[in-house]
C-alpha positions in Angstrom: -3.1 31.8 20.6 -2.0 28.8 18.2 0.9 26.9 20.1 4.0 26.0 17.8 4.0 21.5 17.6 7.0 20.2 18.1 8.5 17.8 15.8 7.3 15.1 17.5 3.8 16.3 17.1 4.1 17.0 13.6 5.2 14.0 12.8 2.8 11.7 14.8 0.2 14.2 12.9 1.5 13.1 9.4 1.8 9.1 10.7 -1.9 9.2 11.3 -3.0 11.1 8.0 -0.9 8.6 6.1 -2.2 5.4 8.0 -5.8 6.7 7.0 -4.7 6.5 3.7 -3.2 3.1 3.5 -6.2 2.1 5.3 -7.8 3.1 2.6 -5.4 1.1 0.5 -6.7 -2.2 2.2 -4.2 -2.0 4.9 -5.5 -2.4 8.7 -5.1 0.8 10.8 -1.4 -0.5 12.2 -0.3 -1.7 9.6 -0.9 1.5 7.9 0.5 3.6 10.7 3.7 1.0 11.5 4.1 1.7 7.8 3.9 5.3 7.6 6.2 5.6 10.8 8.6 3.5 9.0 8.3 5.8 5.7 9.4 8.9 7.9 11.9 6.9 10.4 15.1 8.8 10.8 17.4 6.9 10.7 15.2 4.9 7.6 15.3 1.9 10.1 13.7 1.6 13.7 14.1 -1.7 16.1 10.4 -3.3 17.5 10.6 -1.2 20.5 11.1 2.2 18.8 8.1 1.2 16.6 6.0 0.3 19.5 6.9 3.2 21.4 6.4 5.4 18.9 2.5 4.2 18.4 2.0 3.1 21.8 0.6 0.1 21.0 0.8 -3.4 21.7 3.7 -5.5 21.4 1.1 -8.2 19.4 -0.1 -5.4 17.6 3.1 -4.2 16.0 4.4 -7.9 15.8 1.1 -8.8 13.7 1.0 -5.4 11.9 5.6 -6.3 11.0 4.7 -9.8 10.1 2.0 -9.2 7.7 4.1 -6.4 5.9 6.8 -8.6 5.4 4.8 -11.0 4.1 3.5 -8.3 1.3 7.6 -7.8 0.9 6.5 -3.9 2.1 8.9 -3.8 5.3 12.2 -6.0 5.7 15.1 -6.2 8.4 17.7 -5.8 9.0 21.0 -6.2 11.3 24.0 -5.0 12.3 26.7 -7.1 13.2 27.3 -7.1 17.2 23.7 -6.1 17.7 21.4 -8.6 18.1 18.2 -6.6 17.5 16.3 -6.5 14.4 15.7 -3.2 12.5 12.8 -2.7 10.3 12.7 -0.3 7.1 10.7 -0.2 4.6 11.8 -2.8 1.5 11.5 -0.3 -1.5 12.5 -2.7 -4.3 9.3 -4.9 -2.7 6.9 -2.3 -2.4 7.5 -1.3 -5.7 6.3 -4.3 -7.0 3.8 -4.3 -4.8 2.5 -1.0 -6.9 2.9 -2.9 -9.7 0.8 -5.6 -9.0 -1.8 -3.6 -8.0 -1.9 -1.6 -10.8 -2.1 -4.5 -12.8 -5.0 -5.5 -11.3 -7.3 -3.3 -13.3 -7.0 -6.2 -15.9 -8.4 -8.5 -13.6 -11.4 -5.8 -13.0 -12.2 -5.8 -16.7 -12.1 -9.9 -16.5 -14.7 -9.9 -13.4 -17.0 -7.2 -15.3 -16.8 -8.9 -19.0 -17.9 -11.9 -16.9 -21.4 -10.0 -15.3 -22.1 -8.9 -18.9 -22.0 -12.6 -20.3 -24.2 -13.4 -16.7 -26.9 -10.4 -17.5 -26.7 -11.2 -21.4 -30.7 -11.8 -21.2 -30.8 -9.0 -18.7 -33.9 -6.5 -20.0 -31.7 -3.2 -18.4 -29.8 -2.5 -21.2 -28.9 1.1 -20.0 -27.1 -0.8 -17.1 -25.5 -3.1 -19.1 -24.1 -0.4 -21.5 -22.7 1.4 -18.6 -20.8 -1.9 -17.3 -19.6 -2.4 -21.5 -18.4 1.3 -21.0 -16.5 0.3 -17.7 -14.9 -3.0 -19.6 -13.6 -0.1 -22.1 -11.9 2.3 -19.6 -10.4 -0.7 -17.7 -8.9 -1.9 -21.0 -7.4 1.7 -22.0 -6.5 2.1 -18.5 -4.9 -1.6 -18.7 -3.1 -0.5 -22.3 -1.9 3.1 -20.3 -0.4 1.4 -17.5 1.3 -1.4 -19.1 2.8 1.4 -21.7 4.1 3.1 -18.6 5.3 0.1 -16.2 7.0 -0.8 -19.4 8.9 2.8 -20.0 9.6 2.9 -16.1 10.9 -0.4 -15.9 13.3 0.6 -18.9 14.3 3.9 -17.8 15.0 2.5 -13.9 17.0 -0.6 -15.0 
């Protein structure tokens, strides 16, 4: 018989698939979970000790995992006057950018790869090197796509 999760459960479930997927993202585990936690906080901001409770983790651990997302302008505080705690939520205008940056690294990508082809110019596996001009091609559609689109968003969301 299947028991019912609470709400808690549910949502410590969804904090851990979504850390998996920032880690994937380049983010360490905590930060990816400190981030996730933050992206389902109700209220939208928690203090250091709700954080920490939440993951039961270290109080170096979340302060690392806080400092380093500010630092990317992902999370920011916040306070409330008469409170002298800090309350962290997730800095959407900052995050967005974030996206965008990171999007726009798939020009960088077709750099790095044009730059192999020149270094195997006298390579004798031409199949290979067709394969990486190929790659330099989707990077720089995929470039042209994206730019197109950042450019629409950004015009649409002013």
């Amino acid at each position: 018989m299947a028991t019912k999760k609470t709400k808690l459960e549910k949502r410590q479930e969804m904090v851990e698939r979504m850390g998996v997927y920032f880690e994937q993202t380049g983010l360490t585990p905590m930060h990816g979970r400190v981030f996730a936690y933050l992206l389902l906080a109700e209220p939208p901001h928690k203090d250091f000790y709700d954080i920490q409770e939440f993951l039961k983790a270290s109080k170096s651990a979340i302060s690392t995992a806080l400092k380093y997302l500010m630092e990317k302008k992902m999370v920011k505080y916040m306070t409330f006057s008469g409170d002298r705690r800090r309350y962290f939520q997730v800095d959407m205008e900052g995050w967005l950018e974030a996206n965008k940056i990171a999007i726009k690294g798939v020009a960088t990508m077709k750099t790095l790869v044009q730059e192999v082809l020149v270094a195997r110019s006298d390579s004798k596996f031409l199949g290979f090197n067709e394969e990486l001009e190929k790659m330099v091609r989707f990077n720089e559609e995929l470039r042209v796509a994206l730019d197109v689109f950042i450019t629409r968003w950004d015009k649409e969301n002013a």
